[in-house]
N, C-alpha and C positions, 0 to 999 in steps of 0.2 A: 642661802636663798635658792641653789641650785637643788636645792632636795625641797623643792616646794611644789607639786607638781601643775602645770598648766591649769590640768581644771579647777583643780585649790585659788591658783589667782583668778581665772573668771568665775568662781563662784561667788571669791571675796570683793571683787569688781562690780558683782551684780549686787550683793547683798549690801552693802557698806558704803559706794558712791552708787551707782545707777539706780538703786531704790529711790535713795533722796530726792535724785533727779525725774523720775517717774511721777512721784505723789507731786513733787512741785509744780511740774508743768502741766498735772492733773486739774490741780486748785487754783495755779495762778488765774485764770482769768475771773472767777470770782473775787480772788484776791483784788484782782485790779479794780474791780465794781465797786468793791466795797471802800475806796478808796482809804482818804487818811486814816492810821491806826491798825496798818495789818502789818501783821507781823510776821515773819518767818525764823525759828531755831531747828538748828540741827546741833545732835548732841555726837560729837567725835571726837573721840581718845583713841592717841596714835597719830593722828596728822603731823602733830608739831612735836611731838615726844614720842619717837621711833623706837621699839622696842628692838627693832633686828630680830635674826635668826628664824625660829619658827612663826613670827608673826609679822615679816616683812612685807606680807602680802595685803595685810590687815593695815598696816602703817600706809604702804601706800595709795591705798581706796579712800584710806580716810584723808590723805594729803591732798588727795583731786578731790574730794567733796569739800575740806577746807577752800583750797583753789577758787574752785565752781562758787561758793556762796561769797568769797569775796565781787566777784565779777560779778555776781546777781546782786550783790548790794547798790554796788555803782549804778546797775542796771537799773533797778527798781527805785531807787533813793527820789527821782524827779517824782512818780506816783505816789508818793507818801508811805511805800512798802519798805518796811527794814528786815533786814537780812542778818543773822549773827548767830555763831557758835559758841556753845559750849562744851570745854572739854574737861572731862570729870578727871580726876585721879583715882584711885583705887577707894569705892566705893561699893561697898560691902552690899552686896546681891547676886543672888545665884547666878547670874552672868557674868556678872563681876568677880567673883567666886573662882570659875570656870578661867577664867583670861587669866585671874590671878593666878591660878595650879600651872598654867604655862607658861608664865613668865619665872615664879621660882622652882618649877622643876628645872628649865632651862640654864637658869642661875644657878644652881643646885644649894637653894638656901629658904629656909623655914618661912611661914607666914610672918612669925614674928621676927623675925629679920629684913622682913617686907616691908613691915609697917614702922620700923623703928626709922627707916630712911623719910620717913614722911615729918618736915619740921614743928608741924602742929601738933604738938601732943601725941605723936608718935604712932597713930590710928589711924584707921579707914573709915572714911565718911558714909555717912547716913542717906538714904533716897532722899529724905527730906530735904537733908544739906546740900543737895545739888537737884530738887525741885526749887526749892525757896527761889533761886536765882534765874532760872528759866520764868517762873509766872510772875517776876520782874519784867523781862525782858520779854516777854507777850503783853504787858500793861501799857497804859498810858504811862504809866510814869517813867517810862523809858521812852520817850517818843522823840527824844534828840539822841539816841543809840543806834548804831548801824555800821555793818563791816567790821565787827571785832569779831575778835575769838576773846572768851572768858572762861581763865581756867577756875578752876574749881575742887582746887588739887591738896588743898592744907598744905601748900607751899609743894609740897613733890614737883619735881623736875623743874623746878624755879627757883627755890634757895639752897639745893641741895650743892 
């Protein structure tokens, strides 16, 4: 962590939690208007399943944006606004991609040694496979949901 240099943590502070927090208190008072049925997701991997080393900076932005939406759920839950994360597991996208190349460099170990830790069928999920759960969790038919984290991981870093 000590080889991580200051501005790398407030960039990753600004991009990773204080964005979230910017668009939110952007929207919230619409949000509040609009009363029952508003929703709020934030999607963070790393909050709860801390990668270390070169990405400790990223782990901990996402742990206060975890934090923050819990306490915004409390917050908002009397308004009828719900609040809740999801956190993806290794999810095949060119960003995804990217996180991945530094977690198994770091590891000094293959993609497919990557993916073989994941208990689902041994692969990395699809956008879709962790859209589908998100335009749940903005639907009515989540409208008794609020203050989770939902992973979204094919079991990675839960049954491993």
């Amino acid at each position: 962590m000590d080889q991580i240099p200051e501005a790398e943590w407030l960039d990753s502070l600004n991009i990773n939690f204080l964005a979230g927090l910017r668009i939110t208190n952007a929207v919230l008072p619409e949000l509040k208007k609009s009363g029952k049925g508003a929703s709020i997701v934030y999607v963070s991997a790393g909050g709860k399943m801390p990668f270390g080393g070169p990405l400790s900076h990223y782990g901990a932005a996402k742990a206060a944006l975890n934090n923050y939406s819990q306490n915004l759920a409390k917050e908002l839950a009397p308004s009828g606004i719900r609040v809740n994360v999801v956190t993806p597991g290794p999810i095949i996208t060119p960003g995804g991609d990217e996180v991945r190349k530094t977690i198994t460099s770091a590891m000094g170990i293959t993609d497919e040694q990557f993916f073989a830790a994941v208990p689902l069928q041994g692969r990395g999920g699809t956008a879709s496979e962790l859209a589908e759960p998100i335009a749940f969790l903005v639907s009515d038919r989540a409208s008794y949901i609020t203050g989770h984290n939902h992973f979204v991981t094919g079991g990675w870093g839960e049954l491993g």
